[in-house]
N, C-alpha and C positions, 0 to 999 in steps of 0.2 A: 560367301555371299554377303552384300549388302541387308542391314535386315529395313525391313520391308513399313509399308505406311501403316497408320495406326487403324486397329481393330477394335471394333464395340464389343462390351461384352452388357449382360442383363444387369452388370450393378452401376449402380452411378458412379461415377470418376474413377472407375476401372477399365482400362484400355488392356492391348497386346501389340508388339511387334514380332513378327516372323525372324529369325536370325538361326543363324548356323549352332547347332549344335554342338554342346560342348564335351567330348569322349564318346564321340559317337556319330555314325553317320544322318543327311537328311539335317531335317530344320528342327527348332524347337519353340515355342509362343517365350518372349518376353513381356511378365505382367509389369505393367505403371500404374501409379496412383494420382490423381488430381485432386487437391482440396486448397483450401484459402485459408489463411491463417495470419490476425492480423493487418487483414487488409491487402495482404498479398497471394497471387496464386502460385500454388509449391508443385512440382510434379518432381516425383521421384521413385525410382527401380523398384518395384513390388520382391523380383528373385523370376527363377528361369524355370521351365516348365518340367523339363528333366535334372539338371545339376542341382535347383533347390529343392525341389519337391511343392512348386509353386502352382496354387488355381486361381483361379480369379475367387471366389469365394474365398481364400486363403487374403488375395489380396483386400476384397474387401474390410476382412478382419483390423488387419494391418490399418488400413485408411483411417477405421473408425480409430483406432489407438492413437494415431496420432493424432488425429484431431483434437481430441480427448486429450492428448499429452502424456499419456501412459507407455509410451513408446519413444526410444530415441532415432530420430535419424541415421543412414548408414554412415553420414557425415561427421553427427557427432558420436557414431559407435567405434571410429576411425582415432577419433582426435582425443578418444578416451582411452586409448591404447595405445593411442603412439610413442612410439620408441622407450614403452615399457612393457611388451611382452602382454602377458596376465595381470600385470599388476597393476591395479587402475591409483593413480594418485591425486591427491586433494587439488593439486593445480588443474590438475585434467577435468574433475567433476567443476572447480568451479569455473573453465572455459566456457564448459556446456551450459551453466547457470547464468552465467551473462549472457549467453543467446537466447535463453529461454525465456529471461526476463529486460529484453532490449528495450527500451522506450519505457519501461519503469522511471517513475523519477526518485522512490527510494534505490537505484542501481547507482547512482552517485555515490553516495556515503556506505552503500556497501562495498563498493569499488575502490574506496580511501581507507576505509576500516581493513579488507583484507589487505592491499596490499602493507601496513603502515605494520600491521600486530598477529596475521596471519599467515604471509604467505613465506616468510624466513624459517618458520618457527615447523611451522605442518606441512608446508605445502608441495615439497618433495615425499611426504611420505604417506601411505593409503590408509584408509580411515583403520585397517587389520592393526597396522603400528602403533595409532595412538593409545595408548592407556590414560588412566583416571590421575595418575601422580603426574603427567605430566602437565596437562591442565591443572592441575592442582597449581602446579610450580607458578604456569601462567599465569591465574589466578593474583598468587602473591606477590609477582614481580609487577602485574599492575598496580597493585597495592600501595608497592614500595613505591611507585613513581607521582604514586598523588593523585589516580584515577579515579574517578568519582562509579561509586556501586552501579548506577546506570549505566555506563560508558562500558565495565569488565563484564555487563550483562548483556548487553549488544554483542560487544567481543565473543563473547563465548556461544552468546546466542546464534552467533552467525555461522560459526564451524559447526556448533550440531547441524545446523539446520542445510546448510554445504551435506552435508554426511546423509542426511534422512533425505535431502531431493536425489543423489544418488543412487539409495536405494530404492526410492520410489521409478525411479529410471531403470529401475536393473542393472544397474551399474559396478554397483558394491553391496554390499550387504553388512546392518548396520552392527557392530561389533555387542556382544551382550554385554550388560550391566555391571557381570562380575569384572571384567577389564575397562570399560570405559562408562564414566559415569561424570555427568556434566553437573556441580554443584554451585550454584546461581550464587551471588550474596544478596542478600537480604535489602530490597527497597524498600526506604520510605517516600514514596509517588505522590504524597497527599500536598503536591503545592498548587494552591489556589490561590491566581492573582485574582486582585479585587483593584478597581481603579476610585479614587475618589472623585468627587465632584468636580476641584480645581482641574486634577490632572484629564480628565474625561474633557471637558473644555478645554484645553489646550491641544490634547489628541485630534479632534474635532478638527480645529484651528491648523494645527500641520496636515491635516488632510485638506485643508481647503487650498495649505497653500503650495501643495504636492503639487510638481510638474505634469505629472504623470497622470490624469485623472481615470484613466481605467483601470492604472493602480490601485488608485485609492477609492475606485467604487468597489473594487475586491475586498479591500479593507473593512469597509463603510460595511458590506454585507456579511462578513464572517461576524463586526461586531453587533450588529442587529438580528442576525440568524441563531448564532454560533455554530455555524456550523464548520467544521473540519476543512482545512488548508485544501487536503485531495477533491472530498465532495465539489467543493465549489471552482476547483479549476476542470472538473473532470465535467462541470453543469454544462448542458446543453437547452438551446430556446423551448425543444420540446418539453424539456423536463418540468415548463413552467404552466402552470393550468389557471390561466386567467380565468376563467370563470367561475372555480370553485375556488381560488385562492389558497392552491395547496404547490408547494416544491417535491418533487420525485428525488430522492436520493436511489440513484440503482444498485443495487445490489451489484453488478458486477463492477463497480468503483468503490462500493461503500467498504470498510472498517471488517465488519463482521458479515458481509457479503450475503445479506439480502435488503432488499427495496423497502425503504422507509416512506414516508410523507411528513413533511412538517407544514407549518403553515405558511404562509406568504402574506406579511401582516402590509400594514399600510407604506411601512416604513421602507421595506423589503421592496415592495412592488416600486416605490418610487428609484430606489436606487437604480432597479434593471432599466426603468421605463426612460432614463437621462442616457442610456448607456448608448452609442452609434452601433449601429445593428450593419455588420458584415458578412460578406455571403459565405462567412463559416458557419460549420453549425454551433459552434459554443461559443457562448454568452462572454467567455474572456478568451478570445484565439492569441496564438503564437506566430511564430514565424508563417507563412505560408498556409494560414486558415488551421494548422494542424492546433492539437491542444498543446494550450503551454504549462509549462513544465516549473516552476517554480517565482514567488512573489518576492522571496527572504530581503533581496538589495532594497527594496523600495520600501518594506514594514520594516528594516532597520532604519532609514532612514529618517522617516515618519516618526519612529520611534524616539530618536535622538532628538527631533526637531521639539517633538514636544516634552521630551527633558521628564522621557520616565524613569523609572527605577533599573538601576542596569542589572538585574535579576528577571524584571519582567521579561517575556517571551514574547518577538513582536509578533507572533502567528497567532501560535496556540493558545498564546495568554492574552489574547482577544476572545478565545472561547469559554476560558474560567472566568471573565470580565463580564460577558453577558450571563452567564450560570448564574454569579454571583451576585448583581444586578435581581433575576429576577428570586431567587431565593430568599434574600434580605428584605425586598419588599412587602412580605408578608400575603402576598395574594397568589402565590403560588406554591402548590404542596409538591413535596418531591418525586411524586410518582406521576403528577404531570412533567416536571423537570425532566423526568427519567428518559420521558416519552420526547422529547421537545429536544435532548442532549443525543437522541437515538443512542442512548445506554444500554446494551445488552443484557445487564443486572442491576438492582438497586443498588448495590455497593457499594456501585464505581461513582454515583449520585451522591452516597452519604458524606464525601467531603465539604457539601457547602450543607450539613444539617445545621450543623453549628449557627448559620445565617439564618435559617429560617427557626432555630429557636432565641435568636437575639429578638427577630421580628416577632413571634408569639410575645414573649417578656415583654417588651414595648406595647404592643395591643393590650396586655395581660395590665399594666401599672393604670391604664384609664380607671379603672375601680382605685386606684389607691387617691386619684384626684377625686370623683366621687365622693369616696368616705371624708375627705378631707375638706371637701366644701361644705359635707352633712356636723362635720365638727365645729367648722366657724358658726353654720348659722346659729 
């Protein structure tokens, strides 16, 4: 028999269909699930009332996990098996990791990083096979090639982290310590661009005369916020509180994913207030009102235009630019910076200390003028 139209059950986005029985005679309930994920709505197979040992309470469970993401689809429990038996393989988990994380705009450069250093080397073989000497090896043959400690720490950061969403998936299960141990190399992370005077006025100046002006109001407000590349493409008009003069950083965009506030100083609010207001909801839309997805061609070119240091960072090192700005000025202590950087610890703050003890020294030498007029008279 056909199986039959859909039946309510007491939990939300739990249905049934009526369908033929399977090793057995008579009918049996096919449970479904409906939820939205992402802005899309998912319906997919709960299990069968007799063959699975399926209830609607059962299904509900299910629903909740996937929502939640604690649960793989039957789709990707398919595409993590296939045509390996038992044996789940690193290509397979990171299949499921690119769908998981679709519409990420760090899935780019993890998408260049595995297949470039990754996917030759592990990616036929299941996290069971890796051992610790072989990333070891990897380790030093990045070494050998002239990689910079960042770049082997991405690298490697990215296969553990492939291996631990697996097992958070139930997928694989993550190999113990005594065989597989991921050993980082040692960063030194403490670069703080600082912009001087001249070049700050010329930066300015290439943004004036930037094609692009809602490029360069992205620009213009990373460098008067500092706030983070994601934060401000992920901003939306509600996030802006005209009244009280505060910016919402949400948590489920932010860094360390919970909801900050900074402020929305004069400078801030002028940028937004120039900006052409389109029936998106965010303050810098992309293609088709959606959010857009990256600034990098336009802050390099701005970059060039005004003829910085080719070491500066045209994004991020707009944020250690205002860091460094208000720190050196002497009117800001670090544990407001902290708060104003939305720094999760003071420590990640203490690289521009060093500016705000140049700035104390400088306030500190007015007593040596002082003495030194009290000498001539």
């Amino acid at each position: 028999m056909a199986t039959s139209g859909r039946e309510k059950t007491k939990y939300p986005g739990v249905f049934f269909r009526y369908a033929k029985r399977i090793g057995g005679p008579g009918t049996e309930k096919v449970f479904y699930i409906v939820f939205k994920k992402d802005g899309k709505v998912i319906e997919e197979k709960a299990g069968r009332q007799y063959a699975d040992d399926m209830t609607a309470a059962k299904a509900a469970r299910i629903r909740a996990e996937r929502i939640e993401g604690k649960r793989q689809s039957n789709k990707e429990k398919r595409l993590a098996t296939a045509n390996q038996g038992d044996r789940v393989t690193v290509n397979a988990i990171w299949a499921i990791y690119q769908s998981h994380n679709a519409g990420k705009a760090s899935l780019r450069g993890d998408t260049s990083r595995y297949n470039r250093y990754i996917k030759d080397s592990f990616g036929h073989a299941s996290p069971d096979d890796i051992t610790t000497l072989e990333i070891d090896k990897l380790r030093l043959e990045l070494t050998e090639q002239g990689k910079a400690p960042q770049t082997i720490k991405h690298i490697l950061g990215q296969l553990r982290r492939i291996i631990r969403f697996g097992a958070q998936k139930g997928i694989c299960e993550i190999p113990p310590m005594s065989r597989l141990h991921f050993e980082m190399p040692l960063i030194d992370n403490q670069k703080t661009e600082m912009l001087t005077a001249e070049q700050l006025a010329r930066y300015i100046k290439a943004l004036d005369e930037e094609e692009d002006q809602s490029a360069a109001a992205f620009l213009r407000l990373a460098l008067a916020t500092g706030m983070r590349r994601g934060a401000i493409i992920a901003l939306r008009w509600d996030d802006i509180d005209w009244q009280r003069n505060m910016i919402r950083l949400r948590g489920e965009v932010a860094k360390k994913r919970t909801t900050d506030f900074i402020p929305l100083t004069l400078t801030a609010r002028h940028i937004l207030t120039q900006l052409t207001k389109t029936d998106s909801e965010y303050i810098f839309p992309g293609k088709n009102g959606q959010k857009r997805q990256d600034f990098r061609r336009v802050a390099r070119r701005v970059k060039k235009r005004a003829g910085l240091p080719e070491d500066f960072r045209p994004l991020h090192g707009l944020r250690h630019a205002y860091a460094s700005f208000l720190a050196s000025s002497g009117q800001v202590d670090l544990y407001t910076l902290q708060k104003l950087l939305t720094h999760s610890s003071p420590q990640m703050t203490q690289r521009y200390a060093h500016l705000a003890d140049e700035a104390l020294q400088k306030a500190a030498q007015i007593s040596d003028i002082i003495f030194k007029e009290s000498e001539d008279e």
